[in-house]
C-alpha positions in Angstrom: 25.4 -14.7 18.1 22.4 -15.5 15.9 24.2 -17.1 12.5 22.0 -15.6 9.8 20.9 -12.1 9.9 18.4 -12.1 6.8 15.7 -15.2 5.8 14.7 -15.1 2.0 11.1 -15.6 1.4 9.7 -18.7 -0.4 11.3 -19.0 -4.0 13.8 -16.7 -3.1 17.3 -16.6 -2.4 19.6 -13.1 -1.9 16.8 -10.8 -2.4 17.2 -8.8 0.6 18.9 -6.0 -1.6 15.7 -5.3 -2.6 14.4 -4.0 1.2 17.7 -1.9 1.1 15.9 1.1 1.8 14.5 -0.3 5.2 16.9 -3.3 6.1 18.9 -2.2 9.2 22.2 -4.2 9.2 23.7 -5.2 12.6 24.9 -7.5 14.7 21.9 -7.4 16.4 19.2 -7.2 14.0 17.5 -9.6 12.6 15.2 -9.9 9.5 13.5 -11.5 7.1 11.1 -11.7 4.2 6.8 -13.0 4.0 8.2 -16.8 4.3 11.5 -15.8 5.9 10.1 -13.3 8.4 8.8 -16.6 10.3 11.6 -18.3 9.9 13.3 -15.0 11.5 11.1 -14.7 14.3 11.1 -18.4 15.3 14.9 -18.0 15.2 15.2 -14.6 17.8 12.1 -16.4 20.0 14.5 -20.2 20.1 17.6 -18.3 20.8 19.1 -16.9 23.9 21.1 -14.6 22.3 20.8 -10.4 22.2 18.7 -9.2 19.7 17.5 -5.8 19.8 15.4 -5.4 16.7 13.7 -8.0 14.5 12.6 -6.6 11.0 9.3 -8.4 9.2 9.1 -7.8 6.0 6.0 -8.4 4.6 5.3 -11.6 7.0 4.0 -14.3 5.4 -0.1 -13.8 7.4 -2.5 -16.5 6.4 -4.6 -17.5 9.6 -7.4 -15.3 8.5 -7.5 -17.3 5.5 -10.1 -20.4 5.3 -9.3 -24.3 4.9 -10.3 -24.1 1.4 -7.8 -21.2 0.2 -5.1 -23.1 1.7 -6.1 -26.3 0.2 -6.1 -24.6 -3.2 -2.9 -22.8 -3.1 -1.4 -26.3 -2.2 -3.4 -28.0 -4.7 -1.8 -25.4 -7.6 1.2 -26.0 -6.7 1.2 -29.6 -6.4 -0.6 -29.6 -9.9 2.2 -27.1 -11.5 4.9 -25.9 -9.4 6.5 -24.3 -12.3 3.3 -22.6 -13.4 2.5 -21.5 -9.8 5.9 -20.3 -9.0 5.9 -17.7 -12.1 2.2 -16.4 -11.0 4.1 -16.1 -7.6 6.7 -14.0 -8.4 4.6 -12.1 -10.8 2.1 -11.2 -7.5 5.0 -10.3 -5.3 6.3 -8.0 -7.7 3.4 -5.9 -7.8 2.6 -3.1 -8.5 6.8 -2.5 -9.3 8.0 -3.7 -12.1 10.7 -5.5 -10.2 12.7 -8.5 -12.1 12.2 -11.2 -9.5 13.3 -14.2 -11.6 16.9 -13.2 -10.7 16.5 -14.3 -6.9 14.8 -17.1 -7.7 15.2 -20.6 -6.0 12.5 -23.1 -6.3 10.5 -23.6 -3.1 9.1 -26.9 -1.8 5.3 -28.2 -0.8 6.4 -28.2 2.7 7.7 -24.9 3.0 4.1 -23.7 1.2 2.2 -26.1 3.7 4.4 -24.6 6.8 3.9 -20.1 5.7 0.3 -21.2 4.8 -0.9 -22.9 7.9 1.8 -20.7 10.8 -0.2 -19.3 12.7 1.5 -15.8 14.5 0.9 -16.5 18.3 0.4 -13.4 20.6 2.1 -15.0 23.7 5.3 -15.6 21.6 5.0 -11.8 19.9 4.4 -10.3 23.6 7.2 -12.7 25.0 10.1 -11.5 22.5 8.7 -7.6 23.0 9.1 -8.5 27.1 12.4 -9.3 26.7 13.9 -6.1 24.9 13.4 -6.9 21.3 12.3 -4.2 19.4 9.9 -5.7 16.6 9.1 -3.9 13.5 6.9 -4.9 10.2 6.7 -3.7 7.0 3.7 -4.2 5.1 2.4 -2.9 1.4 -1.4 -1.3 1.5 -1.5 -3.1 -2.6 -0.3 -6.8 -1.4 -1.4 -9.3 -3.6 -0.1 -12.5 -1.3 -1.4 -11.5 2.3 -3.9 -9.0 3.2 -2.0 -6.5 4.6 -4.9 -4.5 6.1 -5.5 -8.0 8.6 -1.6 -8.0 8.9 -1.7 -4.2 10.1 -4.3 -4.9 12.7 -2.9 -8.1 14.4 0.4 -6.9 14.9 0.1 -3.4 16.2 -0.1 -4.9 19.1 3.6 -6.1 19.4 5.1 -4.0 16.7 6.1 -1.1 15.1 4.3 -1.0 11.5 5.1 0.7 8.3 2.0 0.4 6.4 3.1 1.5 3.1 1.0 3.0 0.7 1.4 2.0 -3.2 3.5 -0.6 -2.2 2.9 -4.5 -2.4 4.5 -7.8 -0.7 8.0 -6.6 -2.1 7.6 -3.0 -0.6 
């Protein structure tokens, strides 16, 4: 059995309350959140045990992105963690006026370097949907950290989406 059922996103720890409306809870489901959701699938694709469903929320979807955005965001935060951070949860939050300070847990430059630079392979997607697992991704139409509307069209593909309107990276 799979150890961990739920990956926090970057900065985050325990905030998977807040996907309570969506989050299916079993033994065999796994999920996780923008950051985690990698972390998540990398975990169900690496193991040989039974998973039936693996949730995505919000994946963390930067390959659409060019050299230079990446080198910025890592630039930021290497300049200001602190500063970044806050401007972090503030976009994630939106457009809710959800208090995200309280799951807080201060990221690291490699954990940015490895969501902004992971690159979602179709050959691993279409090998985990091969063997059984049912994948499914949640994504906010207002997402202020990926855009969603690339998200939407790569993974249709492999998944079940939920492309929710009014919504952003915390749905």
């Amino acid at each position: 059995m799979i150890s961990k059922k739920y990956f926090s996103g970057f900065c985050l720890c325990n905030e998977s309350e807040l996907f309570k409306d969506y989050l299916e809870v079993n033994d065999f489901t796994v999920s996780g959140f923008s950051y985690g959701a990698i972390l998540a699938f990398e975990e169900v694709l690496n193991s040989n045990q039974r998973v039936d469903k693996l949730q995505l929320f919000s994946p963390s979807f930067f390959q659409t992105q060019d050299k230079k955005f990446i080198r910025m965001q890592l630039m930021f935060f290497k300049k200001d963690a602190k500063a970044y951070c806050d401007n972090f949860l503030k976009n994630i939050a939106y457009p809710n006026k959800v208090d995200t300070s309280k799951y807080f847990s201060q990221g690291t430059y490699e954990q940015l370097e490895e969501l902004l630079t992971y690159k979602w392979d179709e050959e691993k997607l279409q090998k985990l949907v091969d063997r059984g697992t049912k994948i499914e991704v949640f994504l906010g139409q207002k997402d202020k950290i990926i855009q969603s509307d690339k998200a939407n069209d790569f993974f249709v593909n492999f998944a079940t989406v939920y492309y929710i309107k009014e919504k952003g990276h915390i749905l």
